[in-house]
N, C-alpha and C positions, 0 to 999 in steps of 0.2 A: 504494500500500500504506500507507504512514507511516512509521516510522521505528523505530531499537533503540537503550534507554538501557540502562545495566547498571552494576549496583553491586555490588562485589565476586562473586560467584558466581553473582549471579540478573541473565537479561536481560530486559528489558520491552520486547515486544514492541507496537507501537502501529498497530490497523491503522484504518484512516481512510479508508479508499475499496473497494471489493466489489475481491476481489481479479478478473482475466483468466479465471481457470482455475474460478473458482466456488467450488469447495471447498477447495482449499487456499490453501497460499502456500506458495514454494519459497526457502530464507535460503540462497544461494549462498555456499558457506564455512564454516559452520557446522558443523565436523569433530568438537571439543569434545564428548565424551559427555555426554549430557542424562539427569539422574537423573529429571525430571519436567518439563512442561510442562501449566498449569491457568490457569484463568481468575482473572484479580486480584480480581475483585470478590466471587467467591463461594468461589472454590477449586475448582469443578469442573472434573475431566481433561479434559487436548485431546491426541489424537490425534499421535502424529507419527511421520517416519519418517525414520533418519539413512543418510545413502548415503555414499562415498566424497567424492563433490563437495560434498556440502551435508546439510541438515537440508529436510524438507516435516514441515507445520504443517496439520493437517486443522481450518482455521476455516474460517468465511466472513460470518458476521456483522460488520458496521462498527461502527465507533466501539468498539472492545474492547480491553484490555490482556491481552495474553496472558504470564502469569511464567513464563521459561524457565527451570529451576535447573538449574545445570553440576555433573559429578563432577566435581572433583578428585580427582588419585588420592597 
């Protein structure tokens, strides 16, 4: 996949290799209410979907930074 840096309320998500599953990626943990999730470079929305266990992230394009933004409440 790649990796996740985060500065204060926004994560950056790094993916760097075609994810297993094709179209998404699944951030195991990731319980934290997401007010948006959009691509770094342009701003255009990505897809996602938060469960109990985690967060799924409907990308699948390589070498992308995906900006996750957190609520805080």
């Amino acid at each position: 996949m790649g990796g996740i840096t985060q500065k204060g309320s926004t994560m950056y998500l790094h993916l760097l290799q075609m994810p297993n599953t094709k179209n998404f990626v699944f951030i195991d943990g990731l319980t934290q209410k997401i007010k948006q999730a959009s691509l770094f470079i342009n701003q255009q929305k990505v897809a996602f979907k938060q469960i109990p266990e985690g967060t799924f992230v409907y990308w699948s394009d390589i070498d992308t930074v995906i900006e996750i933004t957190l609520q805080y409440m």
